[in-house]
MIDO-618860 format. One record per atom (N, C-alpha, C): atom name; x, y, z; residue in one letter. Coordinates in nm, 3 decimals. Last residue first. Example, Ala and Ser with C-alpha at 12.3 -4.5 7.8 and 13.67 -1.06 7.14 Angstrom:
MIDO-618860
{torvex = N, xx = 1.285, yy = -0.225, zz = 0.708, tiro = s}
{torvex = CA, xx = 1.367, yy = -0.106, zz = 0.714, tiro = s}
{torvex = C, xx = 1.290, yy = 0.003, zz = 0.787, tiro = s}
{torvex = N, xx = 1.319, yy = -0.569, zz = 0.780, tiro = a}
{torvex = CA, xx = 1.230, yy = -0.450, zz = 0.780, tiro = a}
{torvex = C, xx = 1.320, yy = -0.330, zz = 0.780, tiro = a}
***
This chain:
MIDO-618860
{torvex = N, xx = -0.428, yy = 2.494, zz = 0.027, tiro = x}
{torvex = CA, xx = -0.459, yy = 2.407, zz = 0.120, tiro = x}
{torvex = C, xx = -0.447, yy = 2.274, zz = 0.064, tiro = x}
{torvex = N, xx = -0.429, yy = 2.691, zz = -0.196, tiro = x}
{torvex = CA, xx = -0.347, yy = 2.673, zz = -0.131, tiro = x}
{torvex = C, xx = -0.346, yy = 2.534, zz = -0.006, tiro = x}
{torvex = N, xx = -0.675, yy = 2.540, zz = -0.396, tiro = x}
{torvex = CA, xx = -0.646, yy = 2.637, zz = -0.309, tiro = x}
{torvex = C, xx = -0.511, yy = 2.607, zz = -0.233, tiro = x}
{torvex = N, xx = -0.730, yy = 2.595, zz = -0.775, tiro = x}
{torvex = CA, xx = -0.671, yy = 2.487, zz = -0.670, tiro = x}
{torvex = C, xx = -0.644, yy = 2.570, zz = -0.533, tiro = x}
{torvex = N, xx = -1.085, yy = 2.639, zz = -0.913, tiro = x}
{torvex = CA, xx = -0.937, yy = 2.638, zz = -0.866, tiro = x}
{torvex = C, xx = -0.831, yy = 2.582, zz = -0.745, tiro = x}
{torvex = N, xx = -1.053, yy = 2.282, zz = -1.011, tiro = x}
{torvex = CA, xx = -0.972, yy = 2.397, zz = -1.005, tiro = x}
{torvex = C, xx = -1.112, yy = 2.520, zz = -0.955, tiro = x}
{torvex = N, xx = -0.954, yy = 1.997, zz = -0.868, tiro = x}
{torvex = CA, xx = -1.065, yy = 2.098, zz = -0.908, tiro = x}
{torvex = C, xx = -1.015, yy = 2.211, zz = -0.898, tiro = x}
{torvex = N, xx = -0.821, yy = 1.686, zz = -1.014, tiro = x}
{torvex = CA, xx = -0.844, yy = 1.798, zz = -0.906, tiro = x}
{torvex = C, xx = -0.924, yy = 1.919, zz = -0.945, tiro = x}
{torvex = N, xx = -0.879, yy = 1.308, zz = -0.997, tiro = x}
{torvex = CA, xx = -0.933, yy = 1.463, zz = -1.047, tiro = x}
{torvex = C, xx = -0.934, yy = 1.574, zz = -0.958, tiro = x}
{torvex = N, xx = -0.702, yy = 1.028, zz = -1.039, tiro = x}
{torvex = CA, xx = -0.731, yy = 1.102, zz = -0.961, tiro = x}
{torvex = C, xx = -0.755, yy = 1.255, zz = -1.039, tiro = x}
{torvex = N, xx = -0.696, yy = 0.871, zz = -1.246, tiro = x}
{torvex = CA, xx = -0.681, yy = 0.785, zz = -1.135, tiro = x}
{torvex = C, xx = -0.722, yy = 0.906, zz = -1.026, tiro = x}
{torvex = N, xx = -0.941, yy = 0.701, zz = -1.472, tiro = x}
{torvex = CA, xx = -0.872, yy = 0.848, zz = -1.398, tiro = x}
{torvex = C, xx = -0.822, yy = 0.822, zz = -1.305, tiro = x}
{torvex = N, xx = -1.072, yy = 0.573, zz = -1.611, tiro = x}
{torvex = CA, xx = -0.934, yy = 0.488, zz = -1.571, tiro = x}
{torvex = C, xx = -0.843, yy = 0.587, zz = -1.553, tiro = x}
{torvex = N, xx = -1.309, yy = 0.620, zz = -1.723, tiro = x}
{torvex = CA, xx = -1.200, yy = 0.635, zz = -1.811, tiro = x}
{torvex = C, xx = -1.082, yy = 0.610, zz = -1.760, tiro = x}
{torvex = N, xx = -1.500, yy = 0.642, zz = -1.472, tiro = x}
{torvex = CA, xx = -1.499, yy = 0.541, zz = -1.603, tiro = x}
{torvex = C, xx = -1.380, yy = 0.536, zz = -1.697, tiro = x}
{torvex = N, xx = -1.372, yy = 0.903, zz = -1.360, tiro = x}
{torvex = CA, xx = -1.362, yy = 0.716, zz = -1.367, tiro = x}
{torvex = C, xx = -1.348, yy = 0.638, zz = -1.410, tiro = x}
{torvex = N, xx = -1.529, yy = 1.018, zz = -1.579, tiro = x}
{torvex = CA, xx = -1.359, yy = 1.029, zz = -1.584, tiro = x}
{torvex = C, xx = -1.337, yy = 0.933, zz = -1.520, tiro = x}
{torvex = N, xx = -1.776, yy = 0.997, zz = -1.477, tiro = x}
{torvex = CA, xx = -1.728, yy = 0.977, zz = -1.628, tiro = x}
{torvex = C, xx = -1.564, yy = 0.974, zz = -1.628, tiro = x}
{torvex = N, xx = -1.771, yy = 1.073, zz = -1.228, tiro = x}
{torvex = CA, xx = -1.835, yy = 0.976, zz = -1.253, tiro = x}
{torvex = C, xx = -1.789, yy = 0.907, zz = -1.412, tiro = x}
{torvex = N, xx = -1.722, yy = 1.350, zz = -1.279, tiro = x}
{torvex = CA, xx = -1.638, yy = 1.273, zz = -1.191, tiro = x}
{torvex = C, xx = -1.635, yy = 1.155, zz = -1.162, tiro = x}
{torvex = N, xx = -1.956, yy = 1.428, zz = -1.417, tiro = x}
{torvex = CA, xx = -1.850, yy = 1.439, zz = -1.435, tiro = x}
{torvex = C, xx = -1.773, yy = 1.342, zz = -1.427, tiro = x}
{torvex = N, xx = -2.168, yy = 1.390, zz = -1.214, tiro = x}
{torvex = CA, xx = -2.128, yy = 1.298, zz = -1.375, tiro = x}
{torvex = C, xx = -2.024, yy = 1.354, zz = -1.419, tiro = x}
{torvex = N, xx = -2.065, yy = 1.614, zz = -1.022, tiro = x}
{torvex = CA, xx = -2.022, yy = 1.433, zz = -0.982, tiro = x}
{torvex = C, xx = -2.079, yy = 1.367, zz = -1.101, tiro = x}
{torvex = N, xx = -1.903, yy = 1.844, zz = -1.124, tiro = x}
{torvex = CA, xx = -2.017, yy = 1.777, zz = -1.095, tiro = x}
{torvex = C, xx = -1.978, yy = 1.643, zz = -1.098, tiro = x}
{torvex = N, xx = -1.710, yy = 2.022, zz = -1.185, tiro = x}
{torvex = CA, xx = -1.707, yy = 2.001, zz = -1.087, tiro = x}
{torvex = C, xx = -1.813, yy = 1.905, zz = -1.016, tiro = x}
{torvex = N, xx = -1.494, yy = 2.188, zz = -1.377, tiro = x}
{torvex = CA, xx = -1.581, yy = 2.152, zz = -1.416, tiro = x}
{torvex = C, xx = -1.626, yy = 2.005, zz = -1.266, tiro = x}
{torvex = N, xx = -1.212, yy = 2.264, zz = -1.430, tiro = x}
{torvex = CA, xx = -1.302, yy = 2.356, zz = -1.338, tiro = x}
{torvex = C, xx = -1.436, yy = 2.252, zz = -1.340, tiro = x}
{torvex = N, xx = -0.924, yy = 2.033, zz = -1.349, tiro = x}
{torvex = CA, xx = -1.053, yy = 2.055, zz = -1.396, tiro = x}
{torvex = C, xx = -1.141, yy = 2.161, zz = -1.345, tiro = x}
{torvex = N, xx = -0.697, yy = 1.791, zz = -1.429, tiro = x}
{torvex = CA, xx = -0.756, yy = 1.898, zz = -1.330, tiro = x}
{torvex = C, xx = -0.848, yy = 1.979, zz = -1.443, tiro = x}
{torvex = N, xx = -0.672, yy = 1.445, zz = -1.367, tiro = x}
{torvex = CA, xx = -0.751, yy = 1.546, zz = -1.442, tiro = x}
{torvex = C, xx = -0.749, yy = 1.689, zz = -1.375, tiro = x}
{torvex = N, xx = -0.400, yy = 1.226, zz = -1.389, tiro = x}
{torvex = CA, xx = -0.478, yy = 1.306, zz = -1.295, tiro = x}
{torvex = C, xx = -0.537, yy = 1.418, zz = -1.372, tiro = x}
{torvex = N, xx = -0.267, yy = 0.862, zz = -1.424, tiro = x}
{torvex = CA, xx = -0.322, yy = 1.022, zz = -1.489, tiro = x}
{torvex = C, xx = -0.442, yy = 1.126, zz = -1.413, tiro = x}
{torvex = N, xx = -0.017, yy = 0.752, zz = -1.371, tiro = x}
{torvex = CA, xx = -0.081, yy = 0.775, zz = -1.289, tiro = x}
{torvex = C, xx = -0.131, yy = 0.846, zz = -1.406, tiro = x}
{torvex = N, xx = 0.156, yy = 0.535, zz = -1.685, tiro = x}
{torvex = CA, xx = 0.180, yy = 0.654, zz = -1.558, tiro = x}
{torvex = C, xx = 0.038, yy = 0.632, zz = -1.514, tiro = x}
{torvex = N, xx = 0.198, yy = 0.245, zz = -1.764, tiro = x}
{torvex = CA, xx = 0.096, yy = 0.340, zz = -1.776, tiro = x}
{torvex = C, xx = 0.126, yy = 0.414, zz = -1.670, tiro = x}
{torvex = N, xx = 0.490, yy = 0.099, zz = -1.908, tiro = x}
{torvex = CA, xx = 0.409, yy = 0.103, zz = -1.740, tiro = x}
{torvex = C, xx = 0.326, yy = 0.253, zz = -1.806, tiro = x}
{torvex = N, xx = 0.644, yy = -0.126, zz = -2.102, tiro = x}
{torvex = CA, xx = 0.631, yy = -0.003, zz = -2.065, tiro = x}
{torvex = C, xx = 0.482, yy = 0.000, zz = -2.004, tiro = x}
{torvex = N, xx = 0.845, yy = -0.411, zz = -2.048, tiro = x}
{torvex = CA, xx = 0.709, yy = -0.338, zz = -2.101, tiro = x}
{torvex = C, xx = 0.728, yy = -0.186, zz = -2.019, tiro = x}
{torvex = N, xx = 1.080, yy = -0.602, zz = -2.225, tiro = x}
{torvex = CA, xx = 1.067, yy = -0.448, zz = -2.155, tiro = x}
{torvex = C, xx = 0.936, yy = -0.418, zz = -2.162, tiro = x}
{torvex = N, xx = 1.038, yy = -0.865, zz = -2.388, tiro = x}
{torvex = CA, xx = 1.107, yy = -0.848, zz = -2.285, tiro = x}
{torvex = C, xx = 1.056, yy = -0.702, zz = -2.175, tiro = x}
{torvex = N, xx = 0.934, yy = -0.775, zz = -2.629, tiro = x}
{torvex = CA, xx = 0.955, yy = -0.907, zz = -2.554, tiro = x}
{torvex = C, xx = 0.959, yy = -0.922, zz = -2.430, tiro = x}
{torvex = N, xx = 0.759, yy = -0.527, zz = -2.840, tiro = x}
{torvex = CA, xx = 0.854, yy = -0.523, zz = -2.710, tiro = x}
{torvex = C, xx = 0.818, yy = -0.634, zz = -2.673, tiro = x}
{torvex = N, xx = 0.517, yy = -0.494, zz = -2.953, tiro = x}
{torvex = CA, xx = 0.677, yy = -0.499, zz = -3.006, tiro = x}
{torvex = C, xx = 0.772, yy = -0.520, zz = -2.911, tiro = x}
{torvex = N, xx = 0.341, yy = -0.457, zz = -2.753, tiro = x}
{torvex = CA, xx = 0.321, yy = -0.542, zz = -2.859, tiro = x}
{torvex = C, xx = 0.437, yy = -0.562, zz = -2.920, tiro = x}
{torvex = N, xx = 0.418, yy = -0.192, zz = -2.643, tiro = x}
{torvex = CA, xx = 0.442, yy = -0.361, zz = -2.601, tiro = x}
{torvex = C, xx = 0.436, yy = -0.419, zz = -2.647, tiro = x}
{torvex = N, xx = 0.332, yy = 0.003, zz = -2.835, tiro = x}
{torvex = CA, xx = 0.499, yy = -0.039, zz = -2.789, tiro = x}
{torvex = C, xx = 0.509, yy = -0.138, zz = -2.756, tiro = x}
{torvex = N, xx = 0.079, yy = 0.001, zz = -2.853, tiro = x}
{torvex = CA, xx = 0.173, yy = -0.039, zz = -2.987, tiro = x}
{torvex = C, xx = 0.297, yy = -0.079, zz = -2.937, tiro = x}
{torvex = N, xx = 0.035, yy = 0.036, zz = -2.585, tiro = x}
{torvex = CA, xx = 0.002, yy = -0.037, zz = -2.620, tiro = x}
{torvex = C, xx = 0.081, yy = -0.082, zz = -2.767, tiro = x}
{torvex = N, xx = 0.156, yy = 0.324, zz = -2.546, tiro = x}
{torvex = CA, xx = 0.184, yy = 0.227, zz = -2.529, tiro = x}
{torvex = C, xx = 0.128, yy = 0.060, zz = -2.578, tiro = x}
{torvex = N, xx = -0.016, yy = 0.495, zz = -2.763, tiro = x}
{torvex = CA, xx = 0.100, yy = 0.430, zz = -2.770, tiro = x}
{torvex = C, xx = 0.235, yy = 0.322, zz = -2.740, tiro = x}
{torvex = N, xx = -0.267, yy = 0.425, zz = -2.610, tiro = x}
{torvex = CA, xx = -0.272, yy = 0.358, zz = -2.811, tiro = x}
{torvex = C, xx = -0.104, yy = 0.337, zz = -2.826, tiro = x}
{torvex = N, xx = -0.200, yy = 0.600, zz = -2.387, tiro = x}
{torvex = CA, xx = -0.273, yy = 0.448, zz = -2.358, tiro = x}
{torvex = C, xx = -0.204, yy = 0.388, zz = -2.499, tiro = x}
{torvex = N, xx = -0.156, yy = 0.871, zz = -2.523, tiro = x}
{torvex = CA, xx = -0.052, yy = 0.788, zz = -2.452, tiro = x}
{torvex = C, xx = -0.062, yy = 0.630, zz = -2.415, tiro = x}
{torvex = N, xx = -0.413, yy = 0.904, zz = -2.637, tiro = x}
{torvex = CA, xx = -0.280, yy = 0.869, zz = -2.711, tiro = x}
{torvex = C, xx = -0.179, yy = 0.784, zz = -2.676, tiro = x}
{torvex = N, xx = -0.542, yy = 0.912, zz = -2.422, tiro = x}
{torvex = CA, xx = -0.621, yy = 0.838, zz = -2.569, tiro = x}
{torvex = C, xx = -0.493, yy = 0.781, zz = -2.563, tiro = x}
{torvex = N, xx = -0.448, yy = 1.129, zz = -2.299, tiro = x}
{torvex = CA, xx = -0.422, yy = 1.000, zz = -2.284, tiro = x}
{torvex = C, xx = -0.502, yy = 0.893, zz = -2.299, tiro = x}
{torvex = N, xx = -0.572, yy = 1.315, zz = -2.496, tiro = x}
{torvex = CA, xx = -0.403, yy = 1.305, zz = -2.467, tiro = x}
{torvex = C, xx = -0.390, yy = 1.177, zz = -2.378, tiro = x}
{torvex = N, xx = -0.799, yy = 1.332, zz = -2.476, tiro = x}
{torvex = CA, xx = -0.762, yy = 1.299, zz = -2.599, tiro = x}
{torvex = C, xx = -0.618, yy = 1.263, zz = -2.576, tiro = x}
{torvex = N, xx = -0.853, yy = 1.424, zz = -2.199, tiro = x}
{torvex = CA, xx = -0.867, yy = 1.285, zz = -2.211, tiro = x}
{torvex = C, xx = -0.843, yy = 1.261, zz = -2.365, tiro = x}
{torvex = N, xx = -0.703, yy = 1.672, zz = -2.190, tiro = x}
{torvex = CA, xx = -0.699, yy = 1.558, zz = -2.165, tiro = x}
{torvex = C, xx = -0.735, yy = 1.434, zz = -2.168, tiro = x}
{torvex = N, xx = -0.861, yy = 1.786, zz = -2.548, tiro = x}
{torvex = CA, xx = -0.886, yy = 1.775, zz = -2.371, tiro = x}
{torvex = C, xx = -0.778, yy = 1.676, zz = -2.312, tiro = x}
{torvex = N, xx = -0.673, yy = 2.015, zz = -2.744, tiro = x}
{torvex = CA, xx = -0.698, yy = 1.868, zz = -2.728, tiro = x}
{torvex = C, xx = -0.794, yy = 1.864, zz = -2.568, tiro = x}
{torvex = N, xx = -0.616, yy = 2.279, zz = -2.782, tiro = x}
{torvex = CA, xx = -0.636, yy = 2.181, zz = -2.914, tiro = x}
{torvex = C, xx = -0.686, yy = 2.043, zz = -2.883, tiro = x}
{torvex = N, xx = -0.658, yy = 2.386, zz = -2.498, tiro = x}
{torvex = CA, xx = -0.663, yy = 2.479, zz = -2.657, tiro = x}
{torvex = C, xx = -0.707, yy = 2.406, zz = -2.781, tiro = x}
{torvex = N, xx = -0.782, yy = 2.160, zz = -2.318, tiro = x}
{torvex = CA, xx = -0.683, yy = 2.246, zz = -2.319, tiro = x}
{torvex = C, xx = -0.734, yy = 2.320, zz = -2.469, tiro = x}
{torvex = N, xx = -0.901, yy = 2.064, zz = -2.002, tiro = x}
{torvex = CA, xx = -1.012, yy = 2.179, zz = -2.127, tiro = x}
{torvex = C, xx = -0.844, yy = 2.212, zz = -2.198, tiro = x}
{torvex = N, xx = -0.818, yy = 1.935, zz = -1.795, tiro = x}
{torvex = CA, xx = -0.887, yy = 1.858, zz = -1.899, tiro = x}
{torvex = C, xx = -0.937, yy = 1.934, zz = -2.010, tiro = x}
{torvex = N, xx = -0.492, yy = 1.893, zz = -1.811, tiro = x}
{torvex = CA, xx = -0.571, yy = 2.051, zz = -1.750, tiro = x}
{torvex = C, xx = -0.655, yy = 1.912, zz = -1.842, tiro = x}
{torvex = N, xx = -0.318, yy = 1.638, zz = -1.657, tiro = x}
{torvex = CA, xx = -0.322, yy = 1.706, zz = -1.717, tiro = x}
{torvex = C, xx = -0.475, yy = 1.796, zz = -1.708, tiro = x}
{torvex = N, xx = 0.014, yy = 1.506, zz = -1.542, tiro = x}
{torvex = CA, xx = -0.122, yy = 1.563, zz = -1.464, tiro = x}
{torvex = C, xx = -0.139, yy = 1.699, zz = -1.593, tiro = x}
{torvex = N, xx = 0.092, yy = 1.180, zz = -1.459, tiro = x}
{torvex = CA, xx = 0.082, yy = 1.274, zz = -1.565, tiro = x}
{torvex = C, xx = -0.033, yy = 1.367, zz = -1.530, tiro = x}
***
């Protein structure tokens, strides 16, 4: 799931607040079928290693930096 971390109404990391809380409610109801935590990837202008250090901590799996270069 690859999301911008600055968006209009939410940061990414409010959005997979959500997605984490929802799965979690789901399994709990669910016997049999669990549902799997996607990959979540930050992109980001914001570029300092507490940064990058903090989104870790949050079970980022990978942060890209914007801007993104062709390369």
């Amino acid at each position: 799931m690859l999301l911008d971390f600055q968006m209009p109404v939410k940061t990414g990391l409010d959005v997979i607040k959500e997605v984490r809380r929802f799965i979690k409610i789901k399994n709990d109801k669910l016997d049999e079928l669990k549902i799997y935590e996607p990959q979540f990837i930050i992109l980001s202008s914001y570029n300092t290693a507490g940064f990058k250090n903090h989104l870790r901590q949050q079970n980022i799996n990978q942060v890209l930096e914007k801007p993104i270069s062709e390369e």
